[in-house]
DRENSE-112299 format. One record per residue (C-alpha): residue number from 1; residue in three letters; chain; x, y, z. Coordinates in steps of 0.02 Angstrom, whole numbers, plus 50000, padded with zeros to 5 digits. Each point is the difference from the previous one (the first is absolute). Example, Ala and Ser with C-alpha at 12.3 -4.5 7.8 and 13.67 -1.06 7.14 Angstrom:
% residues 2
num; residuo; cadena; x; y; z
1; ALA; A; 50615; 49775; 50390
2; SER; A; 50069; 50172; 49967
This chain:
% residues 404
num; residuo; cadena; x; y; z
1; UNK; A; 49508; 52076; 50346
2; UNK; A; 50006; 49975; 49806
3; UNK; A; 49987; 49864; 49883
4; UNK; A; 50154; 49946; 49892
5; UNK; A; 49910; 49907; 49876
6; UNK; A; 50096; 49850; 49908
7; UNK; A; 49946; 49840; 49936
8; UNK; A; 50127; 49854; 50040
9; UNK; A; 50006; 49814; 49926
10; UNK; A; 50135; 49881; 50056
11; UNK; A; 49998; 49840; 49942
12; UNK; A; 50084; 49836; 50050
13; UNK; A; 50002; 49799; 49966
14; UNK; A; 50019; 49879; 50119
15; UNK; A; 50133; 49870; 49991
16; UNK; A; 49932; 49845; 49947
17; UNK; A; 49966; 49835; 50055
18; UNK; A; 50142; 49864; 49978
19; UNK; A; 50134; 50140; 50044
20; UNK; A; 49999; 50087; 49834
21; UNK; A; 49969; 50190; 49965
22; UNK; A; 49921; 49996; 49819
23; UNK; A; 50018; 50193; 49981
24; UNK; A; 49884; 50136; 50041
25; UNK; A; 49816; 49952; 49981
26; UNK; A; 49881; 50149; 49962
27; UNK; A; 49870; 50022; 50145
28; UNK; A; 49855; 49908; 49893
29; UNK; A; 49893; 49858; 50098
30; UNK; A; 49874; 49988; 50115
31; UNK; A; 49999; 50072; 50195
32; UNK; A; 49964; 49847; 50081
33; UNK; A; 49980; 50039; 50189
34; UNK; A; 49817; 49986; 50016
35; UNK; A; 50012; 49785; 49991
36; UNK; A; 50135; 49873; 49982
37; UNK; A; 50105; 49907; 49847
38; UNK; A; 49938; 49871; 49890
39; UNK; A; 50051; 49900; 49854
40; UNK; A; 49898; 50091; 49881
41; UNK; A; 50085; 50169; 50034
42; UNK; A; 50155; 49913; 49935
43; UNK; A; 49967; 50048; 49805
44; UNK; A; 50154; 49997; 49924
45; UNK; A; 50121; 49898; 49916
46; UNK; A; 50149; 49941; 50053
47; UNK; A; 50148; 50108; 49934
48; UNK; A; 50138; 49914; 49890
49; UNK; A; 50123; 50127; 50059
50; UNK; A; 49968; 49982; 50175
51; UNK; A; 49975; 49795; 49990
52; UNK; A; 50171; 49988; 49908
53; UNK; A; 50105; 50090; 50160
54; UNK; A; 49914; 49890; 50111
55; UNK; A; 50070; 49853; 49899
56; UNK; A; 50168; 50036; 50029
57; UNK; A; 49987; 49984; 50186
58; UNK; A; 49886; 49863; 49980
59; UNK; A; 49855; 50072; 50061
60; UNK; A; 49833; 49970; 49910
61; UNK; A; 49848; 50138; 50079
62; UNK; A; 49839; 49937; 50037
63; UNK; A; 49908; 50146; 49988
64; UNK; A; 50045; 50198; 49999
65; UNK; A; 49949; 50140; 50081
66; UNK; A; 50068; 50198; 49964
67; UNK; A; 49911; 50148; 50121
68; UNK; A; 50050; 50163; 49947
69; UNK; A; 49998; 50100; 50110
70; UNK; A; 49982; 50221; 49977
71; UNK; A; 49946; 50155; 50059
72; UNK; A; 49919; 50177; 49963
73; UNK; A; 50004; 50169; 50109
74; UNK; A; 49871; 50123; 49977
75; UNK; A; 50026; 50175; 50011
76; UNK; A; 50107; 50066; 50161
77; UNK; A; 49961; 50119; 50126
78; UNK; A; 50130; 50106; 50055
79; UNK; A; 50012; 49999; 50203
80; UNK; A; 50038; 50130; 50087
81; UNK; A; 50179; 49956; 50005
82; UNK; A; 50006; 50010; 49850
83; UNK; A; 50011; 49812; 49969
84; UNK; A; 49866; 49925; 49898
85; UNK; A; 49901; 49857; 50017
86; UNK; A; 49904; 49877; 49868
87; UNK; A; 49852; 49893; 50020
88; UNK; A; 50083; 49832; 49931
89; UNK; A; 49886; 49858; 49893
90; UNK; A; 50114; 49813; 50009
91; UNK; A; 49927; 49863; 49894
92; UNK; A; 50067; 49800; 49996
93; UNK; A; 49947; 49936; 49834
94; UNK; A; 50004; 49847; 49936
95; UNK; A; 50044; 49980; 49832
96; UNK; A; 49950; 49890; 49857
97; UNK; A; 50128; 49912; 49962
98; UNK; A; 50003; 49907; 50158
99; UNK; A; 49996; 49801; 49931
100; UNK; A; 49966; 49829; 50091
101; UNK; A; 50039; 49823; 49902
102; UNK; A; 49856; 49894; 49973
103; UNK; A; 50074; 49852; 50091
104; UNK; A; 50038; 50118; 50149
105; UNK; A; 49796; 50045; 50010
106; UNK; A; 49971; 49819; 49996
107; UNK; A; 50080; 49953; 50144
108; UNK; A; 49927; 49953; 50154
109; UNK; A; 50052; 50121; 50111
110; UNK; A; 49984; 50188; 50001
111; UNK; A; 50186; 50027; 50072
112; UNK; A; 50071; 50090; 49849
113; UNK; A; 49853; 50128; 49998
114; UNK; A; 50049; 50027; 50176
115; UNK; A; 50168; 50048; 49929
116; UNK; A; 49923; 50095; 49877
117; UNK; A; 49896; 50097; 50127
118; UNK; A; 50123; 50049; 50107
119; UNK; A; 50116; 50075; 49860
120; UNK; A; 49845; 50093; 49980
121; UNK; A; 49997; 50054; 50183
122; UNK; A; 50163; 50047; 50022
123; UNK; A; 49980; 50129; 49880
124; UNK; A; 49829; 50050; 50079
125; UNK; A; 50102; 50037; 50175
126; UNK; A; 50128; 50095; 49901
127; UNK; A; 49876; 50106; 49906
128; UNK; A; 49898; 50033; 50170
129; UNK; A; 50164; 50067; 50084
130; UNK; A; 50041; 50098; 49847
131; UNK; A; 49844; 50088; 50027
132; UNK; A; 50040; 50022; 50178
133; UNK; A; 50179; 50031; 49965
134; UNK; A; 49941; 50152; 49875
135; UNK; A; 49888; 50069; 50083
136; UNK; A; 50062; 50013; 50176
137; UNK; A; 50121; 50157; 49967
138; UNK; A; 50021; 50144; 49894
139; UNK; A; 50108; 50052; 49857
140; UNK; A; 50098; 50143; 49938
141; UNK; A; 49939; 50120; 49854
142; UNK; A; 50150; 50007; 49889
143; UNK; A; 50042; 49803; 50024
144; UNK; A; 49839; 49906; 50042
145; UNK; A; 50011; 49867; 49843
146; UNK; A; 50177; 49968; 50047
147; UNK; A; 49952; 49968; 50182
148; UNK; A; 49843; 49891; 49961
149; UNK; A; 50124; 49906; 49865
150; UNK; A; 50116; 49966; 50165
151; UNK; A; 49842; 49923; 50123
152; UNK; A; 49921; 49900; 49841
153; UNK; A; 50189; 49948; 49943
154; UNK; A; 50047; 49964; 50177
155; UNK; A; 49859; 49882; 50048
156; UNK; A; 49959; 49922; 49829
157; UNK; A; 50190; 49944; 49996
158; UNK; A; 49955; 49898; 50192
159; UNK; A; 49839; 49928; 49901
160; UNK; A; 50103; 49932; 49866
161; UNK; A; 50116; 49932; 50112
162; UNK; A; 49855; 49907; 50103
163; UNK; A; 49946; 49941; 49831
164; UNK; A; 50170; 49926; 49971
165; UNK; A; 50030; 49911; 50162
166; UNK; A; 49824; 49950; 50020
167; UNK; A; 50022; 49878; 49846
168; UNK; A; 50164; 49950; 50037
169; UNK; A; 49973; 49925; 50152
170; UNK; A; 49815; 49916; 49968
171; UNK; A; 50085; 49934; 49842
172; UNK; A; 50177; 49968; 50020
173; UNK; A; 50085; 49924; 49825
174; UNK; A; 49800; 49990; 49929
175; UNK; A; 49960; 49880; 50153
176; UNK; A; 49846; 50052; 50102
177; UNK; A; 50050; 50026; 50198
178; UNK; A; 49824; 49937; 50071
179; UNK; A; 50062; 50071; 50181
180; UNK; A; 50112; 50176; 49942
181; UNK; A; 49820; 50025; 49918
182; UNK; A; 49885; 49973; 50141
183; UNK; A; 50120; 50096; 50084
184; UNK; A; 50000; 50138; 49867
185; UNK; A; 49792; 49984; 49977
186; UNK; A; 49980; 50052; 50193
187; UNK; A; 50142; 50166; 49975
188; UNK; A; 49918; 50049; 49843
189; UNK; A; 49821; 50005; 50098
190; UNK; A; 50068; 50065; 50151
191; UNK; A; 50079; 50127; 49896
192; UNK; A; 49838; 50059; 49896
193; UNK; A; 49904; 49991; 50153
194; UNK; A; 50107; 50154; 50084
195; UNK; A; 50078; 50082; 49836
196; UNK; A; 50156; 49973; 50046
197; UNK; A; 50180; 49883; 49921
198; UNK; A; 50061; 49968; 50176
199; UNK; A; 49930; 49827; 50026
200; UNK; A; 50084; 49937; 49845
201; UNK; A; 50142; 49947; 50098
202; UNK; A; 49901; 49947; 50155
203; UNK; A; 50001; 49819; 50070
204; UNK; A; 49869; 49888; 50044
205; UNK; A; 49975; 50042; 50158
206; UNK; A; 49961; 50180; 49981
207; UNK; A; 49872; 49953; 49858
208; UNK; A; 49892; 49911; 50094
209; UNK; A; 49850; 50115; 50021
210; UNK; A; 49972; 49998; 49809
211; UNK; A; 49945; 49820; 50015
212; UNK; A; 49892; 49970; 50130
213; UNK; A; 49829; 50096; 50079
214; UNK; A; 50007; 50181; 50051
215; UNK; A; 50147; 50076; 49895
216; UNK; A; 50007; 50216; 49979
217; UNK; A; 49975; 50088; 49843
218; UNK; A; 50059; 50175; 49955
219; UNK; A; 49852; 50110; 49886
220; UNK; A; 50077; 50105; 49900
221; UNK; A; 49948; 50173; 50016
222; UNK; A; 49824; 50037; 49902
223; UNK; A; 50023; 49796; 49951
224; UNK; A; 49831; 49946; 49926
225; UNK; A; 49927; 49862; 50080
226; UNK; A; 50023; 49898; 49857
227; UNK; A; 50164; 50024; 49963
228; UNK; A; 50040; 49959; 50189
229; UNK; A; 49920; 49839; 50011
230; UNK; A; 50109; 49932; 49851
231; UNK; A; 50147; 50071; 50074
232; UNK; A; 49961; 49940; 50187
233; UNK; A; 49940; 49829; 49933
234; UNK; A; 50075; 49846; 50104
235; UNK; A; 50148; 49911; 49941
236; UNK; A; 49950; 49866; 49855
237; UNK; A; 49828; 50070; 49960
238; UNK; A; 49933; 50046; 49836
239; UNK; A; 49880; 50163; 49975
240; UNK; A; 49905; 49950; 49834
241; UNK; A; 49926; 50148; 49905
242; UNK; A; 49814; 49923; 50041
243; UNK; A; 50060; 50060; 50218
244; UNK; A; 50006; 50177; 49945
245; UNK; A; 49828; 50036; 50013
246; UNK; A; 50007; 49909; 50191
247; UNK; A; 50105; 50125; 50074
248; UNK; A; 49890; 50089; 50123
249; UNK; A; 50061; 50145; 50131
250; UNK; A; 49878; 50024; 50156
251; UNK; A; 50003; 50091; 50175
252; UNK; A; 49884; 49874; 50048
253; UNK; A; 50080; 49940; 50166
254; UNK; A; 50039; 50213; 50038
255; UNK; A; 50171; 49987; 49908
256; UNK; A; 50062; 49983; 49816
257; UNK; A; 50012; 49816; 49923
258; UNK; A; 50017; 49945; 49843
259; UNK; A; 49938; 49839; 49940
260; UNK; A; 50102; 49904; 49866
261; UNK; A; 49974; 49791; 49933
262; UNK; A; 50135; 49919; 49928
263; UNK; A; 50022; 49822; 49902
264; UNK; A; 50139; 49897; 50066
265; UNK; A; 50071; 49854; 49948
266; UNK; A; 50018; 49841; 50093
267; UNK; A; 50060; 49823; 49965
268; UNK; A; 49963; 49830; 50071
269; UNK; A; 50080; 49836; 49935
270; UNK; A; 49879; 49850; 49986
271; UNK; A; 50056; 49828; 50030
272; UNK; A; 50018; 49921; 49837
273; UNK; A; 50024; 50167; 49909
274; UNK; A; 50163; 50033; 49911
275; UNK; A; 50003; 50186; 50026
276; UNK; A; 49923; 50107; 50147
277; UNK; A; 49816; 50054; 49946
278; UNK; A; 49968; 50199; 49987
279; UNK; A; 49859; 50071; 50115
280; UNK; A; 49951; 50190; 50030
281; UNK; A; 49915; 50097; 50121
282; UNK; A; 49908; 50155; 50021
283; UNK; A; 50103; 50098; 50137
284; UNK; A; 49914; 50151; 50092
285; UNK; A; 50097; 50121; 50076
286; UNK; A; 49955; 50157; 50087
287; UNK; A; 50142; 50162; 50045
288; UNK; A; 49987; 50117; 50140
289; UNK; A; 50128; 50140; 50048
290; UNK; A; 50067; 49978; 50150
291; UNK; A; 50111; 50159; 50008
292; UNK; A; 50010; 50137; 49881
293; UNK; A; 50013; 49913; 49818
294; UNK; A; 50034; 49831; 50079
295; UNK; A; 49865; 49875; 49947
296; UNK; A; 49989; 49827; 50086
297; UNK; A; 49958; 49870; 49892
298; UNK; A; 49860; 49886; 50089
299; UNK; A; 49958; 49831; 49909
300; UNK; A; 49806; 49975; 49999
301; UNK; A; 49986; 49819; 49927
302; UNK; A; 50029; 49887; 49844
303; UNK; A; 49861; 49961; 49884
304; UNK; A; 50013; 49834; 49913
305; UNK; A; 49903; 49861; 49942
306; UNK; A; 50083; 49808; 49934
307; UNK; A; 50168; 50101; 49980
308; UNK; A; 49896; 50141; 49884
309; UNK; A; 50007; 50184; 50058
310; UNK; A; 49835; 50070; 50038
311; UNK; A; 49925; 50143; 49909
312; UNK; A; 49975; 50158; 50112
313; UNK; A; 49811; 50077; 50014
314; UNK; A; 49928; 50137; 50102
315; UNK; A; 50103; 50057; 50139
316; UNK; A; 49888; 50111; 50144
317; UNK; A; 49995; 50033; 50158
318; UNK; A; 49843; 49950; 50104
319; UNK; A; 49959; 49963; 50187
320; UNK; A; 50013; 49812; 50051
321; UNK; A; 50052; 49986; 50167
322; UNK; A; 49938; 50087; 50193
323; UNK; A; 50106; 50152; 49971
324; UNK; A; 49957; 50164; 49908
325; UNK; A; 50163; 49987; 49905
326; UNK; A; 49946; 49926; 49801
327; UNK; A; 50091; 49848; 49966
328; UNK; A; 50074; 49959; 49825
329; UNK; A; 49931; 49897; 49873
330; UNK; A; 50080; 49923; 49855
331; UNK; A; 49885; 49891; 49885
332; UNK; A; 50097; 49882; 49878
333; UNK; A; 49977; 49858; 49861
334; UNK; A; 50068; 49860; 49943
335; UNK; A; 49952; 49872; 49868
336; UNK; A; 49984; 49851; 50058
337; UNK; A; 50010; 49816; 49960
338; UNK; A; 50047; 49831; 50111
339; UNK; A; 49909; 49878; 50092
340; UNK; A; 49896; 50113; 50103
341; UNK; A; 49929; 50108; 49846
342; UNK; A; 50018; 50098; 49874
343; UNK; A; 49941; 50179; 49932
344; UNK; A; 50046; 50161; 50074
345; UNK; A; 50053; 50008; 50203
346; UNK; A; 49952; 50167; 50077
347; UNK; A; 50113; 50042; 50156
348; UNK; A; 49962; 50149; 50098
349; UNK; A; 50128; 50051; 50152
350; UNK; A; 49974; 50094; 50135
351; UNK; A; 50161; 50085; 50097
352; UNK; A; 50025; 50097; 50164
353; UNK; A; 50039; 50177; 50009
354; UNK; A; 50202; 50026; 50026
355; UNK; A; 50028; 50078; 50178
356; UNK; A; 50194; 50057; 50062
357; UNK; A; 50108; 49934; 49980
358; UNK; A; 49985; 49957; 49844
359; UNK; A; 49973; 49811; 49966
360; UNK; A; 50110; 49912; 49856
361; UNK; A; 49835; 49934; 49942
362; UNK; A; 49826; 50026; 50018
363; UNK; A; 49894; 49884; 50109
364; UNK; A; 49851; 49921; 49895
365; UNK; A; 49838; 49987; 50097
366; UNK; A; 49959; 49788; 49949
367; UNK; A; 49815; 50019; 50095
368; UNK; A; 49957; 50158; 49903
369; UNK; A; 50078; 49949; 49847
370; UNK; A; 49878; 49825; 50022
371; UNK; A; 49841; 50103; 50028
372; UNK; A; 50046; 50066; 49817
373; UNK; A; 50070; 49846; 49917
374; UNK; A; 49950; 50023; 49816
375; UNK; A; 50012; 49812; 49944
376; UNK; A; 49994; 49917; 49821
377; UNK; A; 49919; 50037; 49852
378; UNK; A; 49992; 49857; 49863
379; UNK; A; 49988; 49825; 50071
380; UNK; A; 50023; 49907; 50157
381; UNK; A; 49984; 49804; 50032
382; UNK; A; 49943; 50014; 49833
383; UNK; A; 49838; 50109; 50030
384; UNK; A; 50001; 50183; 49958
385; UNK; A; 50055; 50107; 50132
386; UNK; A; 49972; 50211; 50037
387; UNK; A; 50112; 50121; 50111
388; UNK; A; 49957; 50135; 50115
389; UNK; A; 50048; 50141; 49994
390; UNK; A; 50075; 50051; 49861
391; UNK; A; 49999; 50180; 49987
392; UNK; A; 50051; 50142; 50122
393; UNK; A; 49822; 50041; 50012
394; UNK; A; 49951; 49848; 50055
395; UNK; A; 50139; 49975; 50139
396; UNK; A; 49957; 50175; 50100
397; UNK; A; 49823; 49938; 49979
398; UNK; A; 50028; 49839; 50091
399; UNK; A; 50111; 50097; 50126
400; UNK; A; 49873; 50112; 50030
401; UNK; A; 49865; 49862; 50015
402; UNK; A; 50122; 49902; 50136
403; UNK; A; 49993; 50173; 50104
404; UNK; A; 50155; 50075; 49981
């Protein structure tokens, strides 16, 4: 075998959001699959050009979003068919001038930077199955550009198209579709769960796994586990860049898991309250192959204290039941202030080890989890108040102490 060395660059832009193609966008921004969106990657300001099209069909955008996506191949080695084959590098970017209207970060909800997000992760699927799509066969060496041109033009033309019909029917004549994008939310996840465009014509029914417990996951190959728990996040969950450092992969239990937490909106309407108040939770989640590359996604618990997410501490494995087997142990805080106290409320959690099948979520051991209890620190019934436990270190100590 010999090496045919070349080094490739194709570059493309995404179609944009509010069904306009602005031109080609040069592959500048940020590679963004290590956490999710927010509003203060949204930089840039809205373009006059692009506003004034929008006009004419009455259409006013909220915010904007434009992945580009491209692609490199490294030198080739020439099979022994005489066929060559490339080691392929496919980046999403997103790109600067991606803009969001003040009065659209002001409003209550967080619906449009679920729009936002998932223009951002169709192009994510599409630039995981180019990768695939590259990579999986070989190409001649008189005509290889031409023939990578044909898989990039081939598939990229299918991603604009998704782009297309993806805001057309969420926003049909500028009007948001609450249900087409629900409906479109679960495809979209489904979709960059298992690399694949198939589910974006798929129904209800056969989307179902992708919101409830217990859904499967595709890893990509040589995935890092970071990069996998953003992808294989559950369906309306956030992955802030402060979770990165949370992602843990163990064989503790005699099998690979990885260990991912999540912040999730939630909403409850109060009585008197003109508009629904905004709560969020800590969500823990924890992935184990099943077969081959096929990851189940098990939901461990939700962390939350007077509608405030919880901040995520050590996370360790220790022995705290009868069995050999070490359980897991998440330890958590919260501020908190209401009638019972205030100061800082220490929650440590102690979970079973998963067994087959596979649960869709963990079980939590309550009595073992009580022998731990941190408690407050700050003030309760108005005297001062100190918790237990509060480190690792002092958790396997207490464990220890209690006999196990």
């Amino acid at each position: 075998m010999r090496l045919l060395i070349i080094t490739l660059f194709l570059f493309t832009a995404s179609a944009a959001h509010a069904q306009n193609d602005m031109g080609f966008i040069a592959p500048e921004g940020k590679i963004l699959n290590y956490r999710t969106l927010t509003w203060n990657d949204f930089l840039g300001k809205e373009n006059k050009e692009f506003a004034d099209k929008l006009a004419e069909q009455n259409l006013q955008a909220k915010a904007y979003v434009s992945p580009a996506i491209y692609y490199k191949a490294d030198s080739g080695e020439v099979q022994a068919n005489g066929r060559v084959k490339f080691a392929f590098h496919v980046k999403c970017a997103f790109q600067s001038r991606a803009f969001v209207r003040e009065a659209t970060k002001e409003e209550h909800t967080n619906y449009v930077l679920i729009h936002e997000q998932d223009h951002y992760d169709i192009a994510l699927t599409y630039s995981n199955m180019l990768q695939a799509q590259l990579s999986s066969r070989d190409y001649s060496e008189q005509n290889y550009s031409a023939e990578m041109d044909k898989v990039g033009d081939d598939l990229l033309a299918k991603y604009n198209t998704e782009q297309e019909t993806y805001d057309h029917e969420v926003n049909p004549d500028g009007r948001d579709d609450k249900e087409k994008q629900s409906l479109w939310d679960a495809r979209i996840k489904k979709g960059l769960e298992n690399t694949t465009d198939e589910y974006y014509t798929a129904n209800e029914t056969t989307l179902q796994s992708v919101r409830g417990y217990g859904a499967t996951v595709k890893r990509l190959p040589n995935e890092p586990a970071l990069q996998f728990a953003v992808r294989a996040r559950p369906l309306y969950t956030e992955f802030p860049q402060e979770m990165t450092s949370k992602v843990m992969e163990t064989k503790e239990w005699g099998q690979p898991a990885v260990i991912a937490f999540y912040t999730q909106h939630y909403y409850t309407q109060d009585e008197d309250a003109a508009i629904p108040k905004d709560n969020t939770r800590t969500l823990a989640c924890m992935f184990v192959p099943t077969v081959g590359d096929i990851y189940k996604r098990i939901i461990i618990d939700t962390f939350t204290v007077n509608g405030k997410a919880a901040n995520i501490g050590p996370v360790f494995f220790a022995n705290a039941d009868s069995d050999q087997t070490k359980e897991l142990i998440i330890m958590a805080t919260c501020a908190q202030k209401d009638a019972s106290g205030s100061g800082t409320l220490f929650m440590n959690r102690v979970y079973d080890n998963v067994t087959r099948p596979l649960p869709g979520k963990l079980k939590r051991l309550d009595d073992a989890s009580a022998k731990i209890a941190g408690g407050l620190e700050g003030q309760t019934a108005g005297k001062p108040s100190k918790a237990k436990y509060k480190t690792e270190k002092e958790v396997i100590e207490a464990l220890k102490k209690m006999g196990y």
